[in-house]
N, C-alpha and C positions, 0 to 999 in steps of 0.2 A: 464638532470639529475634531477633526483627527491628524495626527501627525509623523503617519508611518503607516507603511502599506506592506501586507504578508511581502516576505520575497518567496524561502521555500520551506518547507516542513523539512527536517531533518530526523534522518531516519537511522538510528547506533543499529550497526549489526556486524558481522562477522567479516562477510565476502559484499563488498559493493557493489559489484557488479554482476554478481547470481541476484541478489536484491533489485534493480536497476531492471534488471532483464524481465522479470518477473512481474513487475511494475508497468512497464512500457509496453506489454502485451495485454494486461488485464484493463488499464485505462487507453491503449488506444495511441501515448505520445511517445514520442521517439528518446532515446540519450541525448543528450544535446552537448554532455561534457561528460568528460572520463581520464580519472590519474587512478594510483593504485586507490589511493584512501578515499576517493570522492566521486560520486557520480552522482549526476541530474537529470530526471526527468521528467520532461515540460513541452507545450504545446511547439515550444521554437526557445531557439538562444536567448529572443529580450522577453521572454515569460517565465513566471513564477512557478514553480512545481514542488517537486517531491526532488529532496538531494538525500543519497545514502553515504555515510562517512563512518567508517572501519571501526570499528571495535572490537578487539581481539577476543576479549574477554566477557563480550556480551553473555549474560545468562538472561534466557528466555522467559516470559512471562509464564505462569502457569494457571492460563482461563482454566476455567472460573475460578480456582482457588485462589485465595491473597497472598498465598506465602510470597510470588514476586508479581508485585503489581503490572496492569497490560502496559503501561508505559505511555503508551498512546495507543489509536485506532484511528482506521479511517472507515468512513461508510460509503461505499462503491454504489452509485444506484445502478439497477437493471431493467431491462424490459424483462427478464424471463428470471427466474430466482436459480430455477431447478436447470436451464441450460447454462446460466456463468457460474453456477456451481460445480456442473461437470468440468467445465473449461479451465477455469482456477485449478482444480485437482488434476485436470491432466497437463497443468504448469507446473505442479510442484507443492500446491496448497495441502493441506491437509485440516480436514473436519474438524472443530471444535463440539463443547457442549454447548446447545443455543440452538435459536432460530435464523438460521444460513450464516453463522459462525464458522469461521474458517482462521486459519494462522496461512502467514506468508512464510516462505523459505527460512528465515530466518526465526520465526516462532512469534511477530508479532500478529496479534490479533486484527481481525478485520469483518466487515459485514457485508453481506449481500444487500440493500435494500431494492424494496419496489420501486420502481420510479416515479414518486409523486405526478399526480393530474396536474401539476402548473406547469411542470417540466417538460422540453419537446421530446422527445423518442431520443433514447440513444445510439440506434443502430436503426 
């Protein structure tokens, strides 16, 4: 039994909308809302997604080191590791240490993964 269903993953970062942007090209979903401190994006308006909300003073995680932990992560599946890897970094991503580790604009960590065989194609 459950009694509450995700809304959106909320994401502390600097600029919401370099974040948003970033976001919305890598998974494929559009903005759906946007003020200065807040932005969302999701498949449509009545969907749940990823919302960015301003942090001025955000200090960036520093994979792999602990000194400040990643905060969160997401895992992006892919059909191709090595072409949304290029793609990501000609958005603005930047290489981590790992296997298809990468940081968003903002410095939070994220993954490339394969696309699991249960899963349909994503592109």
């Amino acid at each position: 039994m459950s009694f509450g269903r995700l809304h959106h993953l909320i994401v502390d970062c600097p600029d919401p909308m370099v974040e948003a942007r970033f976001w919305s090209e890598v998974l494929g979903d559009p903005i759906t809302y946007a003020d200065e401190d807040f932005v969302v994006v999701s498949a449509s308006t009545s969907a749940s997604g990823l919302a960015f909300q301003r942090a001025a003073d955000l200090t960036p995680p520093t994979w792999p080191e602990p000194a400040v932990p990643q905060q969160m992560h997401l895992d992006v599946m892919v059909d191709d590791q090595a072409a949304a890897g290029a793609a990501v970094l000609a958005l603005g991503a930047r290489r981590l240490p790992g296997d298809h580790v990468y940081a968003d604009p903002a410095g939070h960590p994220f993954c490339l993964i394969r696309r699991p065989t249960w899963a349909p194609p994503v592109n």
